[in-house]
C-alpha positions as YAML, in Angstrom:
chain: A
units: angstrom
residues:
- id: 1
  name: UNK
  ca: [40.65, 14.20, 97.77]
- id: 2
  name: UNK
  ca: [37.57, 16.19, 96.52]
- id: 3
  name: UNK
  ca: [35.12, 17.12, 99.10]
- id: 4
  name: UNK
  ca: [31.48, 16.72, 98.29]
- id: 5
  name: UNK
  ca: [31.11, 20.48, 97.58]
- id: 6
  name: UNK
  ca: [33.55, 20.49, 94.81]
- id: 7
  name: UNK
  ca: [31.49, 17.07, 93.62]
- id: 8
  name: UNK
  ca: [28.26, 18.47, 93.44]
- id: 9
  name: UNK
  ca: [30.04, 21.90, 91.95]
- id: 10
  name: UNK
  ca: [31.20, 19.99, 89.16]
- id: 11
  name: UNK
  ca: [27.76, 17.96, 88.40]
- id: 12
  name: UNK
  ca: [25.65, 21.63, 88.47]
- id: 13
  name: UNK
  ca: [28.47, 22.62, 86.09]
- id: 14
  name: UNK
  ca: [28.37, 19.89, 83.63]
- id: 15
  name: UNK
  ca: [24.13, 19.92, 83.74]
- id: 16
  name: UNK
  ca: [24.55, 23.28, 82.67]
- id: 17
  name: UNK
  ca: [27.01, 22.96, 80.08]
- id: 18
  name: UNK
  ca: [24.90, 20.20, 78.74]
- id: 19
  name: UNK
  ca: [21.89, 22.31, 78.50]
- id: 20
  name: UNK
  ca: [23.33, 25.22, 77.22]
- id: 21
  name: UNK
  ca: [23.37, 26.27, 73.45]
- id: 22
  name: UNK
  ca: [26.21, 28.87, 74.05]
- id: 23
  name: UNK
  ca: [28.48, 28.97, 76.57]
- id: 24
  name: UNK
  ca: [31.64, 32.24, 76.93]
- id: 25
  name: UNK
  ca: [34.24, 32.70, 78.60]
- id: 26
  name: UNK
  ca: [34.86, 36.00, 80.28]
- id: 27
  name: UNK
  ca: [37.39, 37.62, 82.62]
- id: 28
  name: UNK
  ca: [35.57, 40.29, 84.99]
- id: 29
  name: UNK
  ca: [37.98, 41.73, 86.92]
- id: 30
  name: UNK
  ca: [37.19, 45.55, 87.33]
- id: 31
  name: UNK
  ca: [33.83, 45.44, 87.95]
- id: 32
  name: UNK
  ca: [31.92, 46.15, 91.10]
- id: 33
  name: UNK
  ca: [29.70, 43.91, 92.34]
- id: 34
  name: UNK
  ca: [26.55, 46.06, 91.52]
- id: 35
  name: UNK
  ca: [27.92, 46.19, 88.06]
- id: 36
  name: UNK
  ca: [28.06, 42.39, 87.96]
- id: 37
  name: UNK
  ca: [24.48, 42.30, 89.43]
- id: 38
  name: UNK
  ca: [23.41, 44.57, 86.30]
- id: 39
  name: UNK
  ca: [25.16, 42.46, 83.71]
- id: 40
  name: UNK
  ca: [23.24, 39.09, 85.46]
- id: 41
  name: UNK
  ca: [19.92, 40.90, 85.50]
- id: 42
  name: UNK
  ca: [20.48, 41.80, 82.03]
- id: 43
  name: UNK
  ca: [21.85, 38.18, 81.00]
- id: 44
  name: UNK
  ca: [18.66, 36.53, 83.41]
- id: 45
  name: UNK
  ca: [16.52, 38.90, 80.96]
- id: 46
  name: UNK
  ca: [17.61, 36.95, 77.70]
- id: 47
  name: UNK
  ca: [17.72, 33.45, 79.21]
- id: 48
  name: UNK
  ca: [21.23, 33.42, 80.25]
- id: 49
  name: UNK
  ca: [23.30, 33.00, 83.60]
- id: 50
  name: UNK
  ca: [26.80, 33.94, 84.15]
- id: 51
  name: UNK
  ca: [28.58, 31.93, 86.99]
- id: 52
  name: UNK
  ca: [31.66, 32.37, 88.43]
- id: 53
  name: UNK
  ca: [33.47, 29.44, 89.33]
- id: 54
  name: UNK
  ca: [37.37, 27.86, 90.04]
- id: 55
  name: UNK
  ca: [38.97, 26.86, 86.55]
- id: 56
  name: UNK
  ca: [39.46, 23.39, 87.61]
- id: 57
  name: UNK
  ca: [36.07, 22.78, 88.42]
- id: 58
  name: UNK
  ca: [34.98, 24.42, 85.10]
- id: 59
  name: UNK
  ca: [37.69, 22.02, 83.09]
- id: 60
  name: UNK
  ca: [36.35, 18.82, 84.58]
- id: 61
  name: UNK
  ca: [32.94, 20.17, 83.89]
- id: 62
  name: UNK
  ca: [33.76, 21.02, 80.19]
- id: 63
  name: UNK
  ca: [35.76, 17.50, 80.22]
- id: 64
  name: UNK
  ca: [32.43, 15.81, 81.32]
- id: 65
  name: UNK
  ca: [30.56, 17.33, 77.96]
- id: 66
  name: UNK
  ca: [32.84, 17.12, 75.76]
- id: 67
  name: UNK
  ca: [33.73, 20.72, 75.12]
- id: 68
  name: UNK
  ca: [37.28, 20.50, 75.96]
- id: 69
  name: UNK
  ca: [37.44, 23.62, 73.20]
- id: 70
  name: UNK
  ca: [36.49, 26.01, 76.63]
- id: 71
  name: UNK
  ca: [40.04, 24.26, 78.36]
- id: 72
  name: UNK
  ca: [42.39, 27.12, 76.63]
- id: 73
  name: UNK
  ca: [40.74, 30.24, 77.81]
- id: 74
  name: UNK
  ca: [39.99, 29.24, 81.17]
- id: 75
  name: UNK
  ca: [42.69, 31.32, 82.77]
- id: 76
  name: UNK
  ca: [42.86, 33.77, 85.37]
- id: 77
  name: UNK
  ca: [39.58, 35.09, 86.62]
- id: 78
  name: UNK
  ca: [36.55, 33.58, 85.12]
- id: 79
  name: UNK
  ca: [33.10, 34.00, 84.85]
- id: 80
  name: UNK
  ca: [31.17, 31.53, 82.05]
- id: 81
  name: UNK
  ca: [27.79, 32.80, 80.41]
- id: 82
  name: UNK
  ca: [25.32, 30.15, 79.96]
- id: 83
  name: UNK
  ca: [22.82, 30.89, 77.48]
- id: 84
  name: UNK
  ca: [19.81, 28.86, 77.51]
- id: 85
  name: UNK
  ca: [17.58, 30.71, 75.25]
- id: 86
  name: UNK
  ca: [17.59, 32.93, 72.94]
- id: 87
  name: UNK
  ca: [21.58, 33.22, 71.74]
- id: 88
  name: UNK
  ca: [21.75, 36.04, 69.66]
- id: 89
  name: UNK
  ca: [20.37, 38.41, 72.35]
- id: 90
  name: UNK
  ca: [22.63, 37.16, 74.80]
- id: 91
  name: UNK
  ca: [25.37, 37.88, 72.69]
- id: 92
  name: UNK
  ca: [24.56, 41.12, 71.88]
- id: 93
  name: UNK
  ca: [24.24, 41.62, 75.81]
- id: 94
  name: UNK
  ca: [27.64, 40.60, 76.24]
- id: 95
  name: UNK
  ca: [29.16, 42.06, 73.31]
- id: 96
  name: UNK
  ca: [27.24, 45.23, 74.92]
- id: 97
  name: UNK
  ca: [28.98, 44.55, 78.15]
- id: 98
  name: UNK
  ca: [32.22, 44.38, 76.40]
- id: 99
  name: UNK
  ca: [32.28, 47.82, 75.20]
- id: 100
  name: UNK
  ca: [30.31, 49.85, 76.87]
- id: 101
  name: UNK
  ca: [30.98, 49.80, 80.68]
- id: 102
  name: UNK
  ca: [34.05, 52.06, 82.10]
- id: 103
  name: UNK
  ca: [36.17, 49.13, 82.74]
- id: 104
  name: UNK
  ca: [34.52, 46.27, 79.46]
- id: 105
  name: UNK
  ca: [34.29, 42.83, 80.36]
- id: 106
  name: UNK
  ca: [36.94, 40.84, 78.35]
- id: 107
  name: UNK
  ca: [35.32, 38.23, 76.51]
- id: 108
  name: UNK
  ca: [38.20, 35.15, 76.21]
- id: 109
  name: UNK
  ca: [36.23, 32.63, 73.77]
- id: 110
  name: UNK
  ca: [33.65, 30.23, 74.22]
- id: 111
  name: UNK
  ca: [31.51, 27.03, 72.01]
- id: 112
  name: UNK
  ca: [28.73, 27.56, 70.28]
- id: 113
  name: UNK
  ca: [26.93, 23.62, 70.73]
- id: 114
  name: UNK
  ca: [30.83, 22.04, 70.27]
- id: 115
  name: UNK
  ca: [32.34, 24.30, 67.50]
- id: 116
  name: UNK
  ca: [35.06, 26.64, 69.52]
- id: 117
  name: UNK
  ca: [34.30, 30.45, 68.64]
- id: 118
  name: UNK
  ca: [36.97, 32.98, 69.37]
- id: 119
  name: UNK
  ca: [36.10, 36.45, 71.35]
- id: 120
  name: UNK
  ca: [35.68, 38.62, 67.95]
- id: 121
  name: UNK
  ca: [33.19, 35.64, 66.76]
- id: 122
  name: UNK
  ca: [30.47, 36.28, 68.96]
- id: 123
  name: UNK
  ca: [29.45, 39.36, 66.80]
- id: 124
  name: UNK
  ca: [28.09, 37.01, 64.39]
- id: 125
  name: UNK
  ca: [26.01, 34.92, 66.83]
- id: 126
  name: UNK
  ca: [24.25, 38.15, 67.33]
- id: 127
  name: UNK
  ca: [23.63, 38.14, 63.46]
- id: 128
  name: UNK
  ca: [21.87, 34.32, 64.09]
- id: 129
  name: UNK
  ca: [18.02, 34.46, 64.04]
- id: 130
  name: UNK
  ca: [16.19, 34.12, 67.15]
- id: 131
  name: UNK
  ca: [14.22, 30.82, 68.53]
- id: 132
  name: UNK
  ca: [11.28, 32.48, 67.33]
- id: 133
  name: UNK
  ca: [12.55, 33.78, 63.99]
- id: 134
  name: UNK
  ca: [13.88, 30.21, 63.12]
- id: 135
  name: UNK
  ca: [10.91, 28.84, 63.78]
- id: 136
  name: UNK
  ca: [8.62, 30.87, 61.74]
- id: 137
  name: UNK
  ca: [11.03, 30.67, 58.41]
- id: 138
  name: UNK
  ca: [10.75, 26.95, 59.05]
- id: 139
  name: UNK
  ca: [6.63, 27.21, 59.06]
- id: 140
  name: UNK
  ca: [7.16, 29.57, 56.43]
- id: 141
  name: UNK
  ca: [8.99, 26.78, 54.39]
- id: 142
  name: UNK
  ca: [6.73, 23.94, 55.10]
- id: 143
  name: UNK
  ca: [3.11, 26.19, 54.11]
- id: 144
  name: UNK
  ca: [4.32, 27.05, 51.02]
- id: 145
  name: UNK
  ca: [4.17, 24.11, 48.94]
- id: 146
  name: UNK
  ca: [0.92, 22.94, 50.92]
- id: 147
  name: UNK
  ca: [-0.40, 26.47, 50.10]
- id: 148
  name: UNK
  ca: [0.38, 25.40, 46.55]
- id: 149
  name: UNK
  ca: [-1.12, 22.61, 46.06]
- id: 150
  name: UNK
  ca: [-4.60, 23.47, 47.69]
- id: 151
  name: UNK
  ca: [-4.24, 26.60, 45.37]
- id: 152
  name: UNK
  ca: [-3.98, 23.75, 42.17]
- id: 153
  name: UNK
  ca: [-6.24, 21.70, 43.69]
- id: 154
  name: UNK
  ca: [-8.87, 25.16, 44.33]
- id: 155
  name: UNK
  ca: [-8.19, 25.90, 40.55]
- id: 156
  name: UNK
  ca: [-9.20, 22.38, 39.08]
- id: 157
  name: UNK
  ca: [-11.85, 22.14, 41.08]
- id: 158
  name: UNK
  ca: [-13.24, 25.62, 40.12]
- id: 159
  name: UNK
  ca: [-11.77, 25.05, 36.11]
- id: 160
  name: UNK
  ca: [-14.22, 21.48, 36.31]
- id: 161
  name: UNK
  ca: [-17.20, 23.63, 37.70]
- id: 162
  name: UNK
  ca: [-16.84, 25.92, 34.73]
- id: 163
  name: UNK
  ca: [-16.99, 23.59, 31.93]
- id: 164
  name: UNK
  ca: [-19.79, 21.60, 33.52]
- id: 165
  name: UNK
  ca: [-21.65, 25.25, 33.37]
- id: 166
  name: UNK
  ca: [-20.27, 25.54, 29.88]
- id: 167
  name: UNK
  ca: [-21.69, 22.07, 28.60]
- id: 168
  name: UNK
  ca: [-25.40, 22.58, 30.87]
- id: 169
  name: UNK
  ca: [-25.08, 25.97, 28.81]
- id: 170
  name: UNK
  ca: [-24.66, 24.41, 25.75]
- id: 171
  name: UNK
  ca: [-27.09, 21.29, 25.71]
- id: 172
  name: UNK
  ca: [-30.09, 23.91, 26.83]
- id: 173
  name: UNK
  ca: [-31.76, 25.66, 24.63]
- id: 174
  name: UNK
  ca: [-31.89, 29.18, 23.86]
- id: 175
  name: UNK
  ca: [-34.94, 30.19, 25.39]
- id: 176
  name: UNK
  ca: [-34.89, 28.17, 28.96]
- id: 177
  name: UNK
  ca: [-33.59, 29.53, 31.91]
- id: 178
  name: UNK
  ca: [-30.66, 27.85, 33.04]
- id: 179
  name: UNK
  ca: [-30.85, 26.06, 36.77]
...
């Protein structure tokens, strides 16, 4: 029988597997625990949190979502990163993490929304654009036709107030000042 602990375990689990954009799988045996603080300070710093839970609870959780994909490499000692924010950065923390440190935290896989990406994948989520980059190219691409068009619409205007000078020009004659 589950005990209520393991119950509410599993809901904070699935909430944030539901509100994470990327979540990996990583085995951290070897490091000390003020190594681990570093890495969550680090992860905290790009909108991420790593938490270290039993397998079972993280299957059911994953189950619950509907990113069975995480099932496979949820052996042995695991820690999951939850990134919340910007993806790329926390990525490139891990990735950092991975290499790095004396003893590199083994990175085992992990889904990217619900598409499964093996460990040597997350080196191109670091290549994604941030929130913020996104964002602008997307402003970027919806000014530039509206920039466009009041640049047409700037030019007519101006090209109409030209021949109307033209024509006052015309119809006045040579020695009156024109208005």
């Amino acid at each position: 029988m589950p005990t209520q602990q393991k119950i509410d375990l599993v809901a904070e689990l699935t909430d944030k597997m539901t509100r994470a954009q990327l979540s990996v799988v990583a085995d951290y045996r070897g490091f000390t625990v003020a190594e681990l603080y570093a890495l969550r300070t680090k992860l905290l710093e790009s909108g991420a949190e790593m938490v270290v839970a039993k397998n079972t609870l993280l299957r059911l959780a994953a189950r619950n979502v509907g990113k069975e994909v995480l099932e496979p490499s949820l052996e042995g000692p695991t820690a999951v990163v939850f990134a919340y924010g910007d993806i790329a950065k926390t990525a490139k923390v891990l990735l950092d993490a991975s290499k790095v440190t004396n003893k590199p935290l083994k990175l085992k896989g992990g889904v990217l929304g619900t598409s499964a990406i093996a460990a040597d994948g997350l080196d191109a989520v670091t290549k994604l654009p941030s929130r913020e980059q996104a964002l602008a190219q997307v402003v970027g691409a919806v000014s530039a036709p509206v920039s466009g068009v009041v640049g047409v619409i700037n030019a007519a205007i101006s090209n109409i107030a030209l021949v109307i000078q033209a024509r006052i020009d015309q119809l006045q004659p040579a020695g009156e000042p024109s208005a």
